[in-house]
C-alpha positions, -999 to +999 in steps of 0.1 A: -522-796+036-489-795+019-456-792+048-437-760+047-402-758+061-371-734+058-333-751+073-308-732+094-287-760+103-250-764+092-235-797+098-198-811+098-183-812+065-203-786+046-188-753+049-219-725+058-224-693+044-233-670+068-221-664+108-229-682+138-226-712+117-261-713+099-269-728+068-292-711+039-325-714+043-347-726+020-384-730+016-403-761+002-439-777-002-445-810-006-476-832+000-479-849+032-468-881+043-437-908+032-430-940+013-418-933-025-441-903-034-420-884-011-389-886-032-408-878-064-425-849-050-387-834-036-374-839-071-408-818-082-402-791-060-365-785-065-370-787-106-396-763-103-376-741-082-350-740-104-368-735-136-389-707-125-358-689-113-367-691-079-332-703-073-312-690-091-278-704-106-249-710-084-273-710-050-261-739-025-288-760-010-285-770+022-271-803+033-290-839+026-284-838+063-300-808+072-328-809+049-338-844+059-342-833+095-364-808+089-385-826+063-386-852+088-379-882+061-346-904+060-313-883+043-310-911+020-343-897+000-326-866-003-295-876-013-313-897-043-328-864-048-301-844-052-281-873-069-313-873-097-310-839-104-274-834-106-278-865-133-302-841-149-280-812-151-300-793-125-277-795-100-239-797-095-220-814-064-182-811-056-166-826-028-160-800-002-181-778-020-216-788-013-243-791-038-251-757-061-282-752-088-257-753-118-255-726-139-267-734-172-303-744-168-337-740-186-345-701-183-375-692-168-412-695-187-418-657-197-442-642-182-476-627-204-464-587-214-480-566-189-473-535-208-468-521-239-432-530-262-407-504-250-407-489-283-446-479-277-441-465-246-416-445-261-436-429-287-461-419-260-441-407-230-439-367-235-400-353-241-407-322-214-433-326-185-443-294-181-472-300-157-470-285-117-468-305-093-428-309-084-397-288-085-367-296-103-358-329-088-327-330-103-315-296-083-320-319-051-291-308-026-274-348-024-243-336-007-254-316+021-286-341+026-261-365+029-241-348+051-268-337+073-283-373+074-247-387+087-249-361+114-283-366+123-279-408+127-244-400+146-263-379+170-297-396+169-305-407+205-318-445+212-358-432+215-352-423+175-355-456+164-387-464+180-422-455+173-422-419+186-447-390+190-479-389+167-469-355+163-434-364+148-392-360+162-393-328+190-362-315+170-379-311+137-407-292+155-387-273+169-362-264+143-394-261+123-414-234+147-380-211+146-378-213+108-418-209+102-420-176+126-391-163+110-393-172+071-432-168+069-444-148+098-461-185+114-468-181+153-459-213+165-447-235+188-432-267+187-459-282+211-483-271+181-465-285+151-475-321+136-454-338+112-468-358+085-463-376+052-471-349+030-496-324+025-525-349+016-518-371+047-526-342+064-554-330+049-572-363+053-558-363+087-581-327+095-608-336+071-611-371+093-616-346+124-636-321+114-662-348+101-660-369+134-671-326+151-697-329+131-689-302+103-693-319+070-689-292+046-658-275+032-652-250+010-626-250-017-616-225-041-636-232-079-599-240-090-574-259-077-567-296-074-590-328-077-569-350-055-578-326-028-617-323-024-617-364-033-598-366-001-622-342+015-653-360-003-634-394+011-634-388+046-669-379+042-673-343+038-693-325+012-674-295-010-680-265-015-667-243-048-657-205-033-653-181-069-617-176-077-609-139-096-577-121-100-581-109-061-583-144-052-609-163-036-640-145-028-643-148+008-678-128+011-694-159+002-683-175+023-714-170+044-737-186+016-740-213+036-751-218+074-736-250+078-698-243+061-675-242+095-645-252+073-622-235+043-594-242+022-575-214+008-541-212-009-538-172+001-504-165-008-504-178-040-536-191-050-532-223-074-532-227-102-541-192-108-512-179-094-527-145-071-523-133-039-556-131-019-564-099-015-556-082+022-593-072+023-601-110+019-577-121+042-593-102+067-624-112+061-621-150+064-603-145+095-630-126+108-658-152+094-636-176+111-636-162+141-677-149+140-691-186+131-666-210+153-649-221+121-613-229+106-592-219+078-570-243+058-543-227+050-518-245+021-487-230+017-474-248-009-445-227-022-444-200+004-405-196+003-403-190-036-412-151-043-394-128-066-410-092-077-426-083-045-424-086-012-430-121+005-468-124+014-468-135+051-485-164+061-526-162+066-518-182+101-505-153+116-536-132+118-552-161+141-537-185+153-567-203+168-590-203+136-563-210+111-543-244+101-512-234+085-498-264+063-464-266+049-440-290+024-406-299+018-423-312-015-419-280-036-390-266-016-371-297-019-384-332-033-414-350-033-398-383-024-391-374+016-424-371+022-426-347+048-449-316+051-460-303+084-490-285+102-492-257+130-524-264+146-545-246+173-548-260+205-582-272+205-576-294+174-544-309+191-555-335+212-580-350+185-560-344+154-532-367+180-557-396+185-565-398+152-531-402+143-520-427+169-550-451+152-530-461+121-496-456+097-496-419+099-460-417+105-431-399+088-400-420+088-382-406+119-346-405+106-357-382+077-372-360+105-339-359+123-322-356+092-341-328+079-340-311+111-302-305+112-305-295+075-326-265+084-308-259+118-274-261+100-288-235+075-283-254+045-322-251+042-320-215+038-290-221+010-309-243-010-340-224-008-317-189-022-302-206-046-332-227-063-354-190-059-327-175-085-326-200-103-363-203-109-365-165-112-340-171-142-364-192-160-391-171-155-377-143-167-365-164-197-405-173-204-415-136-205-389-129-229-391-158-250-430-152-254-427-114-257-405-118-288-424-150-305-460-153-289-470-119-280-507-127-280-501-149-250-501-128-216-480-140-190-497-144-155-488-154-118-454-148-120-446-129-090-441-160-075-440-198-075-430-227-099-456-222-122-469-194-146-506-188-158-501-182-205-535-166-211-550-175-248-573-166-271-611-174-262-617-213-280-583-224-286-571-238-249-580-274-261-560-271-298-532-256-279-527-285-254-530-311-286-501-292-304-483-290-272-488-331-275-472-332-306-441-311-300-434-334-268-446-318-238-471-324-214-494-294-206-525-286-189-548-261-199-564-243-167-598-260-175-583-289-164-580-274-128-620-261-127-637-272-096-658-309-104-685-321-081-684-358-066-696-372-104-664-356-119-683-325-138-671-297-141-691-267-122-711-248-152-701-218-160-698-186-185-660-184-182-658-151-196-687-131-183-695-149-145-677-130-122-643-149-114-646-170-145-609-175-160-600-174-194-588-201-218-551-206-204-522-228-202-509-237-170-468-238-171-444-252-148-413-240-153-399-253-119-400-286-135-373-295-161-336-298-153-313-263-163-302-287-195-340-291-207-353-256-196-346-241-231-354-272-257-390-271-235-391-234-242-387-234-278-410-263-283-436-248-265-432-215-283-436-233-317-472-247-301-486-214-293-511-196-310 
């Protein structure tokens, strides 16, 4: 077994680099055992080093002193070692100075290309992503995070920089219950909130406990988002597609199934769609919920963004006991803080918490502090205002731009969101999203959101005449691109529709 070592050791007469008098450190192997091989296999080791880059040019080694002593072999093999290699031109020793990897030495062996020439990639990479899935990034508040973060660590008590509650930082859940009652009609309380690392975390987190109760079914809405039921199909639960028309998802059938204890819906703005459920439906699944023992899922993805009606209240606050309301900074602010958030009912609380306390299920606490005093200071609420115009903006400039050159194309699910629903002509979806291709964007026609079963096929169906069937579509985020892109993405899309 080769011997490892790292040195920490300074010694008179070598100056050190770092405080309390320590040396570098510096890790080694080499064969066991002395004699002459020794020597040979510390020049090996330190050439090898050096050449794959390892250490890199102008690094001081430690002492012949110090490495000796921890190599346990006498300093005079080092210091032939080092003498070797500064004959070489691997090294270079000054007095006074110590001894440095010199700086012009063999380069490293190139790796094998992992990926494609950069030119390649290029000619691939869409100019405009136009595909949902996250706000415009570039809009991201820097300033006033950064100011709320230097507030947050200032006042941050000691407890904040250790593990913590499973259920996450008591000021973010309690900021969080204030702004949810208020903002989307959410009855909570902080004792009922749970932090988590983003909306899927916590879906797998409730799909985890409702398997472990015993109810392995779920229904899902027939369009939405893969990642979702695999995470559901993952924790061992079997899906169930619910029809999706232009008054949502049809909660009547709900009751197809004895078995189906478990639901989730995307009520106030159904995705990718883009409709509000119906009131009549809401009121059913909260009564189904509440007949059979069962529990809604409620995703609120963009609750906060509305412009030509009035704000559709969360589903949550027709029963609290028999609905999950789950919330995200990812669409409000950025993907990257990973932090979303779920109002639970009491009996879910204490299993949904032991669960969580089994493995890393944690948020990062001093983002939870930090985006605590961003919402308490009310720079949450600024953001939000200002980001909702200027989506609204946008989406007015789609209607307009398609009214005047694609009129053909109706505009759908625009009351609301990041994203809008361009309706086309029966056959031509597919050719659309391949023209799309070559005018540099990245599209998804709604197809690509139709409900698959666990082998990844899509659920059969007469699209035009089943009841809740959708027609061919595009699905358009126009959240996405920066203000300086919005209107080269526009006209290119324009040129790709029918």
């Amino acid at each position: 077994m080769a011997d490892s070592w790292a040195t920490r050791r300074g010694e008179p007469g070598q100056r050190t680099g770092g405080p309390g008098g320590l040396g570098t450190d510096l890790h080694l192997d080499l064969p066991p055992g002395g004699g002459t091989g020794v020597r040979v296999a510390l020049i090996r080791a330190l050439r090898d080093a050096v050449r794959t880059g390892r250490l890199a040019p102008g690094t001081r080694l430690p002492s012949s002193r110090s490495l000796a002593t921890d190599l346990g072999i006498a300093r005079n093999t080092v210091a032939d070692a080092y003498g070797e290699l500064v004959a070489e031109g691997w090294l270079t020793a000054r007095q006074g100075s110590g001894t440095r990897v010199a700086e012009r030495v063999v380069p490293p062996e190139p790796a094998p290309p992992r990926t494609p020439p950069a030119a390649a990639v290029a000619a691939t990479r869409p100019t405009y992503d136009l595909r949902p899935g996250q706000p415009d990034v570039s809009a991201f508040p820097r300033a006033a995070w950064l100011s709320a973060a230097r507030r947050a660590l200032i006042a941050a008590p000691n407890d904040a920089f250790g593990y913590g509650h499973p259920a996450g930082r008591p000021e973010l859940r309690r900021v969080l219950a204030d702004y949810l009652a208020r903002a989307r009609g959410v009855r909570a309380a902080p004792e009922r909130i749970v932090v988590c690392a983003g909306f899927v975390q916590g879906l797998a987190l409730l799909s985890r406990v409702r398997e472990k109760a015993g109810h392995r079914e779920m229904a899902v809405e027939s369009y939405g988002l893969d990642v979702h039921w695999n995470v559901m199909r993952g924790a061992g639960l079997r899906t169930v597609p619910l029809p999706v028309d232009q008054q949502g998802a049809r909660t009547a059938e709900l009751d197809r199934s004895a078995a189906l204890r478990t639901v989730l819906l995307t009520p106030a703005h159904q995705f990718p769609i883009g409709v509000p459920l119906d009131p009549d439906r809401r009121a059913a699944v909260v009564d189904w919920a509440a007949r059979v023992g069962g529990l809604v899922l409620e995703d609120d993805y963009d609750g906060e963004f509305r412009y030509d009606r009035q704000p559709v209240g969360a589903l949550q606050g027709l029963d609290p006991e028999h609905v999950v309301y789950l919330g995200t900074a990812s669409k409000s602010l950025a993907p990257a803080l990973r932090l979303a958030w779920m109002v639970v009912p009491d009996h879910l609380m204490d299993d949904l918490l032991a669960l969580k306390r089994t493995g890393e299920w944690e948020s990062g606490r001093l983002d939870q502090l930090t985006l605590a005093e961003f919402i308490d200071s009310g720079a949450y609420d600024r953001h939000v205002r200002g980001m909702r115009m200027r989506y609204r903006r946008r989406r007015d400039q789609l209607v307009a731009a398609l009214a005047e050159r694609a009129p053909r194309v109706r505009v759908t699910g625009i009351a609301a969101g990041l994203h809008a629903v361009l309706q086309l002509p029966l056959g031509t979806e597919q050719s659309v999203v391949r023209g799309a291709a070559w005018q540099g964007l990245a599209l998804d026609g709604l197809s690509r959101y139709r409900y698959r079963d666990e082998q990844g096929q899509k659920r059969q169906q007469e699209r035009q005449q089943e009841p809740g069937g959708q027609p061919d579509a595009l699905v358009f985020a126009y959240g996405t691109p920066p203000d300086h892109a919005f209107t080269a993405a526009l006209e290119a899309l324009c040129r790709a529709l029918p």
